[in-house]
PDB file of N, CA, C and O in Angstrom:
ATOM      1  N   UNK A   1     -66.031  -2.496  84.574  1.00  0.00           N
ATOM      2  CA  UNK A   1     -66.845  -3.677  84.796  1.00  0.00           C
ATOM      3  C   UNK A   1     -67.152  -4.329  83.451  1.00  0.00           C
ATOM      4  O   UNK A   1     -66.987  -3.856  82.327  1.00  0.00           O
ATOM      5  N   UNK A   2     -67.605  -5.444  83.789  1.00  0.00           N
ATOM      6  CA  UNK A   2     -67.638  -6.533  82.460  1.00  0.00           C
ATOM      7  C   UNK A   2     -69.192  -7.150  82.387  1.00  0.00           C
ATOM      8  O   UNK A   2     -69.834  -7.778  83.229  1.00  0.00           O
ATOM      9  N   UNK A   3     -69.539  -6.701  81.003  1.00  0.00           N
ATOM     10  CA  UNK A   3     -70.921  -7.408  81.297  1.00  0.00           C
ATOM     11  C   UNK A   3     -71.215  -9.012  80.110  1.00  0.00           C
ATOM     12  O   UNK A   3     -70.823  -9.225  78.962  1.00  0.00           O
ATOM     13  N   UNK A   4     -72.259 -10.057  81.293  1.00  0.00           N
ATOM     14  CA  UNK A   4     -71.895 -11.320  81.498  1.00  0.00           C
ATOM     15  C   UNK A   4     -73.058 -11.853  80.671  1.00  0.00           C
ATOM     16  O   UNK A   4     -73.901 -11.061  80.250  1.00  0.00           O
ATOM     17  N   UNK A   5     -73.162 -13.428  80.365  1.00  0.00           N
ATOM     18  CA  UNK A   5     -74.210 -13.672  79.742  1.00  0.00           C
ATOM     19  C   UNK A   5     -74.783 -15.227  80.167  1.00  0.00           C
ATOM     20  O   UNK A   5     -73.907 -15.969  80.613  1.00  0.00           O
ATOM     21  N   UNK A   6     -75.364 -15.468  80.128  1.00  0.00           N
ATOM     22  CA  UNK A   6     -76.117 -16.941  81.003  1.00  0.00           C
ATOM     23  C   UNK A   6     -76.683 -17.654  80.379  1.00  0.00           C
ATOM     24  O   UNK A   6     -77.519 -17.269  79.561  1.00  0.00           O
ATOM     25  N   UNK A   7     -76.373 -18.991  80.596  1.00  0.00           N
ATOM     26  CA  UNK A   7     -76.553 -19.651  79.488  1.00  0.00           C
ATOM     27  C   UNK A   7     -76.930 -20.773  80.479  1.00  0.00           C
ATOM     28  O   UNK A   7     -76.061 -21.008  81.319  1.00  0.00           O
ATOM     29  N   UNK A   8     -78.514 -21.809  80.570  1.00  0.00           N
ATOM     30  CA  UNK A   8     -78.833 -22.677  81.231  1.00  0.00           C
ATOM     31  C   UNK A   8     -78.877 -23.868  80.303  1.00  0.00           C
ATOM     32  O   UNK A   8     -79.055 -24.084  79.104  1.00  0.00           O
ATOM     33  N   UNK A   9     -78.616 -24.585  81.484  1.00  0.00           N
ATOM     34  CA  UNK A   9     -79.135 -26.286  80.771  1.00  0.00           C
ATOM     35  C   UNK A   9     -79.274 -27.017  82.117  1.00  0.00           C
ATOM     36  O   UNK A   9     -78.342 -27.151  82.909  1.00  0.00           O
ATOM     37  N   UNK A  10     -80.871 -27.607  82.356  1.00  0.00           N
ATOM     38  CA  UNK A  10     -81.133 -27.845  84.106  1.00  0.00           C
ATOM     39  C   UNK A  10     -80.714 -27.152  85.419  1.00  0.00           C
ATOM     40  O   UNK A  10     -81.244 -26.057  85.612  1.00  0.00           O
ATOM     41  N   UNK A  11     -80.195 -27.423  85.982  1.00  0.00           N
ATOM     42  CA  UNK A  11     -79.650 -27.665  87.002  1.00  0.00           C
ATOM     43  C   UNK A  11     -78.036 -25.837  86.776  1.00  0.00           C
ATOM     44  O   UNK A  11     -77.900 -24.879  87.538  1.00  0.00           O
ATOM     45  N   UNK A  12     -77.228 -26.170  85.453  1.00  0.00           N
ATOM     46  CA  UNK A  12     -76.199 -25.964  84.896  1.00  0.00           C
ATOM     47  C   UNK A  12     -76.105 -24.444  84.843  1.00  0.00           C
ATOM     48  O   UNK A  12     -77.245 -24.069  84.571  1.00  0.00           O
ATOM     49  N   UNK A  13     -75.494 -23.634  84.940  1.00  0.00           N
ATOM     50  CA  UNK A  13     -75.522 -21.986  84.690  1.00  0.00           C
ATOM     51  C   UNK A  13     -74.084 -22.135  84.545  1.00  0.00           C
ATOM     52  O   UNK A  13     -73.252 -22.487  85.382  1.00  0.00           O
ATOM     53  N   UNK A  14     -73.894 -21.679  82.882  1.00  0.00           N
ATOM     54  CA  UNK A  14     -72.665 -20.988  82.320  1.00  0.00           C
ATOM     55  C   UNK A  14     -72.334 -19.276  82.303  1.00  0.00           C
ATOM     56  O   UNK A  14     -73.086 -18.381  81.918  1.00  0.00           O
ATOM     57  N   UNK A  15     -71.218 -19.185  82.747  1.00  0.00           N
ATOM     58  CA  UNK A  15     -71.371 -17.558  82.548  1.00  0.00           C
ATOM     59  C   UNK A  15     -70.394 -17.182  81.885  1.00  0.00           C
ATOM     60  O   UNK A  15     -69.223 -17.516  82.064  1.00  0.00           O
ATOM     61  N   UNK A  16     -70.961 -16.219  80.807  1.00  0.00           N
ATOM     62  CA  UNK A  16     -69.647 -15.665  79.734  1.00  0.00           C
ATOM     63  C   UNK A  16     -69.438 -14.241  79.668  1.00  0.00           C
ATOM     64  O   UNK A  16     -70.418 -13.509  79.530  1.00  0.00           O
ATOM     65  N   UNK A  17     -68.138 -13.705  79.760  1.00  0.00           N
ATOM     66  CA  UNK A  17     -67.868 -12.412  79.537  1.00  0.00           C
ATOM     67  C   UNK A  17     -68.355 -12.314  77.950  1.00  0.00           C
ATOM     68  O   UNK A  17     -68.125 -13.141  77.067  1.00  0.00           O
ATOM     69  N   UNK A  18     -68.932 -11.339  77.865  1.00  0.00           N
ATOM     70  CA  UNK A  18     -69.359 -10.402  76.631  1.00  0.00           C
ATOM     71  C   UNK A  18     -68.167 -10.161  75.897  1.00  0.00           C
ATOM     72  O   UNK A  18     -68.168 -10.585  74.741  1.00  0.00           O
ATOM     73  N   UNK A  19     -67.208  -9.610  76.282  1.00  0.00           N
ATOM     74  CA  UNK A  19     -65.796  -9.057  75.712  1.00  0.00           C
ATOM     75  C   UNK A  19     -64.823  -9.689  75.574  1.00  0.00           C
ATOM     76  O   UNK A  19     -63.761  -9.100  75.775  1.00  0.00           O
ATOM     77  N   UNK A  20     -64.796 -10.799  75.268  1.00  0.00           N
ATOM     78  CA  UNK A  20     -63.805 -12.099  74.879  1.00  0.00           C
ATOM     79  C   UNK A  20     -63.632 -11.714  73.713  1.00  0.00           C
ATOM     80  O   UNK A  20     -64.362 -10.808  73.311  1.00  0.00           O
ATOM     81  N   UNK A  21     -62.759 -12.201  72.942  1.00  0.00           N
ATOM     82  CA  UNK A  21     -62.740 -12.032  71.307  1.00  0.00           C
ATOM     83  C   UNK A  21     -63.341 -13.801  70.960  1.00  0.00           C
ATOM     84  O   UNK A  21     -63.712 -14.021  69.807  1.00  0.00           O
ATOM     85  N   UNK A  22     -63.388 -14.709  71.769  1.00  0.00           N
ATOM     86  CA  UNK A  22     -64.365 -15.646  71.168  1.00  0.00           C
ATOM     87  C   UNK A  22     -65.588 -16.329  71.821  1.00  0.00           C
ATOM     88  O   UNK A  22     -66.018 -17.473  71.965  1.00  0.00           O
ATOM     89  N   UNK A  23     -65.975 -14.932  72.179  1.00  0.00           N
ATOM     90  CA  UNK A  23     -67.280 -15.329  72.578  1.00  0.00           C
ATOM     91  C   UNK A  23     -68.835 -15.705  71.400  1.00  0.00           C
ATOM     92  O   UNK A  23     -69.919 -16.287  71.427  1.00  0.00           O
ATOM     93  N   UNK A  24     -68.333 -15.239  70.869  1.00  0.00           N
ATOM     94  CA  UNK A  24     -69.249 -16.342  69.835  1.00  0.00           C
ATOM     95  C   UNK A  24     -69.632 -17.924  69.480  1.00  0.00           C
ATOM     96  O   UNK A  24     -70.611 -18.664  69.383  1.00  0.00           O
ATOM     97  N   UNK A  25     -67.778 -17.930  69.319  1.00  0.00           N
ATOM     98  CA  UNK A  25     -67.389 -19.445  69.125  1.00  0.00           C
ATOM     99  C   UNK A  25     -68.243 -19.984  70.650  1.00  0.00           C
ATOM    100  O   UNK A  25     -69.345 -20.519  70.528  1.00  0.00           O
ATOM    101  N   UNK A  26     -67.659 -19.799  71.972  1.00  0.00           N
ATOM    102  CA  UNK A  26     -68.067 -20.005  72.933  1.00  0.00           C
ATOM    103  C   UNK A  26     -69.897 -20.285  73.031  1.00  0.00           C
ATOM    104  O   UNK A  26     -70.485 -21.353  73.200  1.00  0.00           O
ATOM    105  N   UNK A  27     -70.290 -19.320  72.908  1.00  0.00           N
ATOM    106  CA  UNK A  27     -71.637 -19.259  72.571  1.00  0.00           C
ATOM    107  C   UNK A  27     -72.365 -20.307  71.437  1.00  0.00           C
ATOM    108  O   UNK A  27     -73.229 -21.116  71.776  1.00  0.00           O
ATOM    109  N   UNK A  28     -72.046 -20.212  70.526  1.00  0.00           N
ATOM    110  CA  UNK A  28     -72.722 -21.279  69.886  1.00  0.00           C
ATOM    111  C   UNK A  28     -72.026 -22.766  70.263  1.00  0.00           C
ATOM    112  O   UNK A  28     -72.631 -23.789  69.943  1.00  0.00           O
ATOM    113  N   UNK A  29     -70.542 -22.854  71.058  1.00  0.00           N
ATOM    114  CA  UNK A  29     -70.941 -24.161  71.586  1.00  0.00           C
ATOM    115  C   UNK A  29     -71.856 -24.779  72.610  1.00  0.00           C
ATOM    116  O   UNK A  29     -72.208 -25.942  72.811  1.00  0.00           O
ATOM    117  N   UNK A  30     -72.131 -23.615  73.200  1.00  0.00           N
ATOM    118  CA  UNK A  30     -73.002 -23.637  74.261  1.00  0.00           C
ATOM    119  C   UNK A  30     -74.622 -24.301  73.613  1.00  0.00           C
ATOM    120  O   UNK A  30     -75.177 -25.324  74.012  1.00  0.00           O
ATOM    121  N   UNK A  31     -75.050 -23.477  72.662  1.00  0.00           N
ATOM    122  CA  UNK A  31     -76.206 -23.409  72.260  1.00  0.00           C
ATOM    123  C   UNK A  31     -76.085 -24.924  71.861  1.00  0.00           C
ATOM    124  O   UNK A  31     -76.910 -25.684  72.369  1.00  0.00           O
ATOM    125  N   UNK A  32     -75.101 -25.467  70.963  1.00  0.00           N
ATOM    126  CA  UNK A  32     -74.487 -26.687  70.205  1.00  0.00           C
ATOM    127  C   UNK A  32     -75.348 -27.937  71.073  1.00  0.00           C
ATOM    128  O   UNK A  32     -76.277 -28.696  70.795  1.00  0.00           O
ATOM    129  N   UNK A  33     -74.409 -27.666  72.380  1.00  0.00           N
ATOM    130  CA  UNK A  33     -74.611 -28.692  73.759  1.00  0.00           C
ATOM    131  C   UNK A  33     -76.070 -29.038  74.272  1.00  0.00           C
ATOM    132  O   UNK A  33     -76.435 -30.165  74.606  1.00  0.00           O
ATOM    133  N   UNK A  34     -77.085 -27.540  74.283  1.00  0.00           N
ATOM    134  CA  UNK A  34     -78.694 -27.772  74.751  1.00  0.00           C
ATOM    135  C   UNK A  34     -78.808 -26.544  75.375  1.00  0.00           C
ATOM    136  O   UNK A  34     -79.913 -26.184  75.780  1.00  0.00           O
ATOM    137  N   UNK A  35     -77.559 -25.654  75.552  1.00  0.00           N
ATOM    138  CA  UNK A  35     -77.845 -24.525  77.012  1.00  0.00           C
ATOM    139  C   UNK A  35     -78.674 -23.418  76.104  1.00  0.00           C
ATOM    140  O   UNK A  35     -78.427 -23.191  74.920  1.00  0.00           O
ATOM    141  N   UNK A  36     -79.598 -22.841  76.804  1.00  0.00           N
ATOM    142  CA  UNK A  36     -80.729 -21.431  76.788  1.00  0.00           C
ATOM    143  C   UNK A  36     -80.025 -20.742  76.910  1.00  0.00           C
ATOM    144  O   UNK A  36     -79.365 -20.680  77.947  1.00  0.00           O
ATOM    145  N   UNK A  37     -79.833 -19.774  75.713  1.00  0.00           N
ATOM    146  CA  UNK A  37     -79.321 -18.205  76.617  1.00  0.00           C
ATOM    147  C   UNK A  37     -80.513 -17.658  76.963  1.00  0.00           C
ATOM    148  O   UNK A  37     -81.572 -17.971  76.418  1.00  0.00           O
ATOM    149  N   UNK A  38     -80.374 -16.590  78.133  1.00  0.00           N
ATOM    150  CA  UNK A  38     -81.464 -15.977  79.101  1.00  0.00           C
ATOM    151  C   UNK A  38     -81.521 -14.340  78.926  1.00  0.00           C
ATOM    152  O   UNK A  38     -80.817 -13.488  79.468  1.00  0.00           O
ATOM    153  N   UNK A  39     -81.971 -14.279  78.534  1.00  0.00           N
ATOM    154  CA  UNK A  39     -82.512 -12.904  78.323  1.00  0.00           C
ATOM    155  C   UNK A  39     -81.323 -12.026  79.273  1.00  0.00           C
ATOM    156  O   UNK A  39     -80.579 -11.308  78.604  1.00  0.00           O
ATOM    157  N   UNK A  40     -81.149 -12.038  80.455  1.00  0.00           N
ATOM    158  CA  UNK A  40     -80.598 -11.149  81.483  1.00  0.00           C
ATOM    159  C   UNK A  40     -78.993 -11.151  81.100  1.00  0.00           C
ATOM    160  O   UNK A  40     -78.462 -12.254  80.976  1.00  0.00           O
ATOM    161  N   UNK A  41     -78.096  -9.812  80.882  1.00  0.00           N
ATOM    162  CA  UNK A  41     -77.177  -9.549  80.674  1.00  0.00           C
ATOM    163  C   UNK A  41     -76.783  -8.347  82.054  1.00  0.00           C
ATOM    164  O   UNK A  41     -77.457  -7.427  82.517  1.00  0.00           O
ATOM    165  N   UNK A  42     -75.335  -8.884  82.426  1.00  0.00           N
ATOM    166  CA  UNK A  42     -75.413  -8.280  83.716  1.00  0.00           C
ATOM    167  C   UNK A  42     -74.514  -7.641  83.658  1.00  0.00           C
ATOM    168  O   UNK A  42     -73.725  -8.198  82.894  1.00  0.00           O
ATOM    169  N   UNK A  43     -74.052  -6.595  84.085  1.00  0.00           N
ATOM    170  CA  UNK A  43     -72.502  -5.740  84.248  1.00  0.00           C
ATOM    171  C   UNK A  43     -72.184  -6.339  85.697  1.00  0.00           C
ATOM    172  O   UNK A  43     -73.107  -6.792  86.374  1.00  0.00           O
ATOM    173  N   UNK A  44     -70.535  -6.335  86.281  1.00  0.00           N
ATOM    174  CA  UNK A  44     -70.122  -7.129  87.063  1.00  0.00           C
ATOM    175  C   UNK A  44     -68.722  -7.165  87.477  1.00  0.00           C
ATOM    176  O   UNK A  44     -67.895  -7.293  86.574  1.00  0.00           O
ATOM    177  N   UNK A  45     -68.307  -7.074  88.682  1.00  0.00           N
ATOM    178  CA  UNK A  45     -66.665  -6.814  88.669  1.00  0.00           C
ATOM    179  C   UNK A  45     -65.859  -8.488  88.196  1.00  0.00           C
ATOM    180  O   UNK A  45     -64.753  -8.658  87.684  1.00  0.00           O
ATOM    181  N   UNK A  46     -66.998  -9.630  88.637  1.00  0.00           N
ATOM    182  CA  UNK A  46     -66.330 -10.990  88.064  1.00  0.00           C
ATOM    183  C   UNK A  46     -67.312 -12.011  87.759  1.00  0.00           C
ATOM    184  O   UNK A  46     -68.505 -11.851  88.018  1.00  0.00           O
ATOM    185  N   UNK A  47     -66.917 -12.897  87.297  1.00  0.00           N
ATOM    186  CA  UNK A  47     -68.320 -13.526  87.016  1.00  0.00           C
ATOM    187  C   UNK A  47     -69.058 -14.440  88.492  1.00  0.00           C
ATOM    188  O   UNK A  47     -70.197 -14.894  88.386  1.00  0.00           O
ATOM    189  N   UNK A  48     -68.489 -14.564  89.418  1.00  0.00           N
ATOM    190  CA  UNK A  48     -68.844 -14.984  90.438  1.00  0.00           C
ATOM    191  C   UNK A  48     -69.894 -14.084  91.040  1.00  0.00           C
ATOM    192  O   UNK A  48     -70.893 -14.524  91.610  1.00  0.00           O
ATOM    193  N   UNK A  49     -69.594 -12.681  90.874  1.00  0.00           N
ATOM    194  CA  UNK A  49     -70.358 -11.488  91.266  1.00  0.00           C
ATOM    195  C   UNK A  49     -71.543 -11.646  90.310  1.00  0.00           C
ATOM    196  O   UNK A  49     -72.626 -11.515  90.880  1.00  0.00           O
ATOM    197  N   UNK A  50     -71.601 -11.879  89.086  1.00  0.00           N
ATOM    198  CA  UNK A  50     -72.621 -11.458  87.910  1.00  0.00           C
ATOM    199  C   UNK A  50     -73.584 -13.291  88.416  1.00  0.00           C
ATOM    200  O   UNK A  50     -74.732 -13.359  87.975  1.00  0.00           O
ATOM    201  N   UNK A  51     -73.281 -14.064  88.923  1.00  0.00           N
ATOM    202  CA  UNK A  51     -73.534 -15.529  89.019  1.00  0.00           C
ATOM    203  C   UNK A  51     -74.576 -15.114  90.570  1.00  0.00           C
ATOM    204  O   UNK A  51     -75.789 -15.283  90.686  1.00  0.00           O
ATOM    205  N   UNK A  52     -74.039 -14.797  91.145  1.00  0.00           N
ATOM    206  CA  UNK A  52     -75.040 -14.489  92.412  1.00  0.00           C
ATOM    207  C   UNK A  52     -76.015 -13.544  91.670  1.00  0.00           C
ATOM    208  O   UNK A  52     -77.083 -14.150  91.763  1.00  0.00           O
ATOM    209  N   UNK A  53     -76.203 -12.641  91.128  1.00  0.00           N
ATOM    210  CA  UNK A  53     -76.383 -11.465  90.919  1.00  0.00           C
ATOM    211  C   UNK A  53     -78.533 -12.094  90.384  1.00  0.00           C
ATOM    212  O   UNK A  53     -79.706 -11.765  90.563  1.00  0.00           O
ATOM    213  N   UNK A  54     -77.585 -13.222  89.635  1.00  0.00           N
ATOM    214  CA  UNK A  54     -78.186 -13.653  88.111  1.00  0.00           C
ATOM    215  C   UNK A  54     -79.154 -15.052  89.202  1.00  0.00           C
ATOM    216  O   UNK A  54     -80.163 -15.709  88.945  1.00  0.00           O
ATOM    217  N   UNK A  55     -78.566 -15.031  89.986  1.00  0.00           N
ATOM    218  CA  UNK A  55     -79.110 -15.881  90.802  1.00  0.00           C
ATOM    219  C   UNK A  55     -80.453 -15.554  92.090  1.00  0.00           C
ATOM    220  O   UNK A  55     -81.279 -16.177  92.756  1.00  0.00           O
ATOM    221  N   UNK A  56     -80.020 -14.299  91.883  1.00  0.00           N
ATOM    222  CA  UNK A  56     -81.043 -13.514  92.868  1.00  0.00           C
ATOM    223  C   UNK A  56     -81.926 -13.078  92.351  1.00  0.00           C
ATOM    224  O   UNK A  56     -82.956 -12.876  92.993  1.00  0.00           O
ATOM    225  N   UNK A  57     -81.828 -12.735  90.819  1.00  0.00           N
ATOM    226  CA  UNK A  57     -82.861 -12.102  89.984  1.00  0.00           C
ATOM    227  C   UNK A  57     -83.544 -13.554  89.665  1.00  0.00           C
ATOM    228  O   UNK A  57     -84.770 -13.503  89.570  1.00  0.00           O
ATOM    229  N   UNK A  58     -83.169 -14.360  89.552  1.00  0.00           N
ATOM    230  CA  UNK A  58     -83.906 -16.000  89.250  1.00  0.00           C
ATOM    231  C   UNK A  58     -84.808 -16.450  90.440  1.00  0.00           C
ATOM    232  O   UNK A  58     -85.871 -17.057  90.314  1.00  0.00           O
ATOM    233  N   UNK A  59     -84.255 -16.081  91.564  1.00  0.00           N
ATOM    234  CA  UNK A  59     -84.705 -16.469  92.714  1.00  0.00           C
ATOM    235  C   UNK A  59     -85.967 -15.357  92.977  1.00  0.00           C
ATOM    236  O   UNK A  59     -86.955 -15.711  93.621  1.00  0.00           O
ATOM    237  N   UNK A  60     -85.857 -14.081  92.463  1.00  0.00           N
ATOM    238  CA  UNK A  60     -87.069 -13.314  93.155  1.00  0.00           C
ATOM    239  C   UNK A  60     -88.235 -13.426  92.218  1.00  0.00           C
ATOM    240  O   UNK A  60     -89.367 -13.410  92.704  1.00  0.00           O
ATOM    241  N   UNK A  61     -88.036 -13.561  90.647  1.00  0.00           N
ATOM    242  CA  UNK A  61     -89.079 -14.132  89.192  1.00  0.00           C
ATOM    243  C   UNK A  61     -90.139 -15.625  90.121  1.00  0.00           C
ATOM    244  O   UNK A  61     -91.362 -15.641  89.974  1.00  0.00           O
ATOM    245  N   UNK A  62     -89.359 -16.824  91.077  1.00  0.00           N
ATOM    246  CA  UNK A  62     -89.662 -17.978  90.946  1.00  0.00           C
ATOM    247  C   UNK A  62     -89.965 -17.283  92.520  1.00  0.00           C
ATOM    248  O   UNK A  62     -90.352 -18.285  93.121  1.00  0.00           O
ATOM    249  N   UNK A  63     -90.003 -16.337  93.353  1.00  0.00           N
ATOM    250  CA  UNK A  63     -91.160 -16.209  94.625  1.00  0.00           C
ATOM    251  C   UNK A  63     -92.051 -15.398  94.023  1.00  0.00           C
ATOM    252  O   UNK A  63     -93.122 -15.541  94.613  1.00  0.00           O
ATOM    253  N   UNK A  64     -92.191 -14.317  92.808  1.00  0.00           N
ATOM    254  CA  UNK A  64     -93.123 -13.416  92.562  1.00  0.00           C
ATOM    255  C   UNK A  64     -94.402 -14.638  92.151  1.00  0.00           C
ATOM    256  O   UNK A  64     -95.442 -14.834  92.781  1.00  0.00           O
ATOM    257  N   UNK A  65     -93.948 -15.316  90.953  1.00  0.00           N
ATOM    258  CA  UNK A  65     -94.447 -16.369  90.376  1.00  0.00           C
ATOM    259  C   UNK A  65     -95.373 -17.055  91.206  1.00  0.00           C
ATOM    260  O   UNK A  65     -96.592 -17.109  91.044  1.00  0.00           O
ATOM    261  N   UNK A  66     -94.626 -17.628  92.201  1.00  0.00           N
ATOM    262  CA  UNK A  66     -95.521 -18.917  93.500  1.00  0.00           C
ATOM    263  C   UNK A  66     -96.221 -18.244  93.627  1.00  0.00           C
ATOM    264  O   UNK A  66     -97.291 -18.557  93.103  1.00  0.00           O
ATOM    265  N   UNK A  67     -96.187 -16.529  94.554  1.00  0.00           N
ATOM    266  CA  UNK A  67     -96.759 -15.628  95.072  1.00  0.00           C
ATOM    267  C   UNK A  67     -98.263 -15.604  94.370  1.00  0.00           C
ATOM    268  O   UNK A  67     -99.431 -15.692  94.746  1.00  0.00           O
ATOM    269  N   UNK A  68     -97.647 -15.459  93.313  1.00  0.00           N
ATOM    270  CA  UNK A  68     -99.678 -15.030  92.182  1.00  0.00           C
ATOM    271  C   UNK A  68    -100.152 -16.139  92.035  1.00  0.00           C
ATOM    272  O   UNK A  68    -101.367 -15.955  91.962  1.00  0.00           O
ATOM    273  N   UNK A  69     -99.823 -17.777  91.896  1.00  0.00           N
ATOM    274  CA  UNK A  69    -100.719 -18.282  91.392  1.00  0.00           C
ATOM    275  C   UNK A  69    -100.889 -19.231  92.825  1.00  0.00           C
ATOM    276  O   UNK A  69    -101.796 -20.053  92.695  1.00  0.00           O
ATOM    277  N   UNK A  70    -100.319 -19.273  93.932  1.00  0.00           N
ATOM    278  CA  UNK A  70    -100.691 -19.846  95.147  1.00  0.00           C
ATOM    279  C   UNK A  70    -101.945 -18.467  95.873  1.00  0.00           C
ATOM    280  O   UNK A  70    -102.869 -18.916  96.552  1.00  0.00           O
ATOM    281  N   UNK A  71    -101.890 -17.236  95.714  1.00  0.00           N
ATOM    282  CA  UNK A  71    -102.162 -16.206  95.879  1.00  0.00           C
ATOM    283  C   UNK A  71    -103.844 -16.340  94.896  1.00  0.00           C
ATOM    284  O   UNK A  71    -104.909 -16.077  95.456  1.00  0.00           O
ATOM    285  N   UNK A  72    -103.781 -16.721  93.620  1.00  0.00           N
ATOM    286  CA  UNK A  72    -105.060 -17.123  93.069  1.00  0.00           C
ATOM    287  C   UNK A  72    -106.019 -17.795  93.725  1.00  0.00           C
ATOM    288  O   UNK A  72    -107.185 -17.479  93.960  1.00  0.00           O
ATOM    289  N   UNK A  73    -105.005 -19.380  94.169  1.00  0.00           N
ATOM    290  CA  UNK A  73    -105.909 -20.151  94.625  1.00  0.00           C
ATOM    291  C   UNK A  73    -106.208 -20.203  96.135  1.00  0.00           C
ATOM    292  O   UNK A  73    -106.986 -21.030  96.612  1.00  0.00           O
ATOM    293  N   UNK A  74    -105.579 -19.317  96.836  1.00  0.00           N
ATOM    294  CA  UNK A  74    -105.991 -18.920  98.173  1.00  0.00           C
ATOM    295  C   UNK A  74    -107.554 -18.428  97.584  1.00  0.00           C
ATOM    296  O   UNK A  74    -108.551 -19.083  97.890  1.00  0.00           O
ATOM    297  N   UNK A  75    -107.624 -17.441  96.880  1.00  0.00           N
ATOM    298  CA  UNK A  75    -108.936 -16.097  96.536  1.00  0.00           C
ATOM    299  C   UNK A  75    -109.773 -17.536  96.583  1.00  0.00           C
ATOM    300  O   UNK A  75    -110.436 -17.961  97.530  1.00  0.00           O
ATOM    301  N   UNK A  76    -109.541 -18.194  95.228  1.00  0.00           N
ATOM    302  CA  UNK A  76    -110.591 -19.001  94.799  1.00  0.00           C
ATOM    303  C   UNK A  76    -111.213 -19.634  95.646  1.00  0.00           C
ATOM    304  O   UNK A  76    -112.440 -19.572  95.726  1.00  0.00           O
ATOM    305  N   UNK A  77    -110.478 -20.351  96.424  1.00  0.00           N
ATOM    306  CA  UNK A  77    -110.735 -21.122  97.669  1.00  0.00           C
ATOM    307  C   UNK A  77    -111.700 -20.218  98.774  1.00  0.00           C
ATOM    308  O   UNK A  77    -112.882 -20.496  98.978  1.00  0.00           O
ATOM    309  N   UNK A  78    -111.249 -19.511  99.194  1.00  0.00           N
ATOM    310  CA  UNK A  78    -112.130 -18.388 100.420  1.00  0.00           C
ATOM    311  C   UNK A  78    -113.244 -18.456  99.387  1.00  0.00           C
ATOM    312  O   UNK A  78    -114.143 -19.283  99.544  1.00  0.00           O
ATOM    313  N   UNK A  79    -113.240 -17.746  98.480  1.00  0.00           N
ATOM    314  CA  UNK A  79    -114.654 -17.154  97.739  1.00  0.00           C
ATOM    315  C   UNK A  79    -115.573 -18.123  97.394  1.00  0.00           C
ATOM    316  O   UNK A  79    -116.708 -17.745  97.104  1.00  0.00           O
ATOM    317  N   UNK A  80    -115.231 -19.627  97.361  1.00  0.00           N
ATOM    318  CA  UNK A  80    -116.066 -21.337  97.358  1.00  0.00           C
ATOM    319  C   UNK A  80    -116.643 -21.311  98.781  1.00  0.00           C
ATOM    320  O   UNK A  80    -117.872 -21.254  98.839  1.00  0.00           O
ATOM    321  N   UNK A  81    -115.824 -21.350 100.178  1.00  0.00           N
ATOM    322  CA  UNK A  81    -116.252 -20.817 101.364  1.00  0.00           C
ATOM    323  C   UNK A  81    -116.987 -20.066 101.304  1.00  0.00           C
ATOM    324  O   UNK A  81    -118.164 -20.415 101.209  1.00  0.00           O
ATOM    325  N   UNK A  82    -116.672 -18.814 101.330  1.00  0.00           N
ATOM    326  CA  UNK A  82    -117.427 -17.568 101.697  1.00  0.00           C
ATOM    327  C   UNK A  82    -119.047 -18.031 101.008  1.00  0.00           C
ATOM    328  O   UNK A  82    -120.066 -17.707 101.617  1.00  0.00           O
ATOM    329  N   UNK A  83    -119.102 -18.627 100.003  1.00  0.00           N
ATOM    330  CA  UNK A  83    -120.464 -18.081  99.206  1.00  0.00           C
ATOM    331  C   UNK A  83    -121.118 -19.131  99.875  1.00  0.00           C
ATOM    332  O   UNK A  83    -122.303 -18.951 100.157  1.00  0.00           O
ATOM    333  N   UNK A  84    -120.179 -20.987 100.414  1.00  0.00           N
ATOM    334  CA  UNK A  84    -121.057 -21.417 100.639  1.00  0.00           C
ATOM    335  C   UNK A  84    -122.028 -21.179 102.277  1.00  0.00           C
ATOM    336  O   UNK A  84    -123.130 -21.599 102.629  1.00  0.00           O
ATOM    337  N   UNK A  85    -121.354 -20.617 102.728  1.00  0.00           N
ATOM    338  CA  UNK A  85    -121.551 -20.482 104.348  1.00  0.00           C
ATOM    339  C   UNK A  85    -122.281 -19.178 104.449  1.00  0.00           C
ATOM    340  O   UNK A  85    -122.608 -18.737 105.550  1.00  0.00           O
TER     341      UNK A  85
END
């Protein structure tokens, strides 16, 4: 397996094998252009596999996220209720 690397700009997700011999070059054109590399490095049989993968771990960060701070203002809200009633 091959592990992958992610590189955003909006909307945009680049994915690069680690084990290229020019993945550098690659990489700093990336960076060149505006794209973020992202912390998450994935092992992967292709990059289509490492692209969902990378996509699911993005997707569960942005429900944990909603979760706590919609989850705050539920509390806050009841506890304005509760005290006034």
């Amino acid at each position: 397996m091959v592990i992958y690397s992610f590189f955003v700009k909006g909307e945009q997700i680049v994915v690069l094998d680690n084990s290229v011999p020019d993945f550098a070059d690659n990489q700093q054109q990336l960076l060149d252009k505006g794209y973020v590399r992202q912390f998450e490095e994935l092992q992967a049989t292709s990059p289509q596999a490492a692209l969902a993968r990378f996509k699911d771990i993005k997707g569960e960060e942005y429900q944990t996220a909603h979760a706590f701070t919609t989850g705050g203002v539920f509390t806050s809200l009841m506890g304005a209720l509760l005290s006034k009633g």
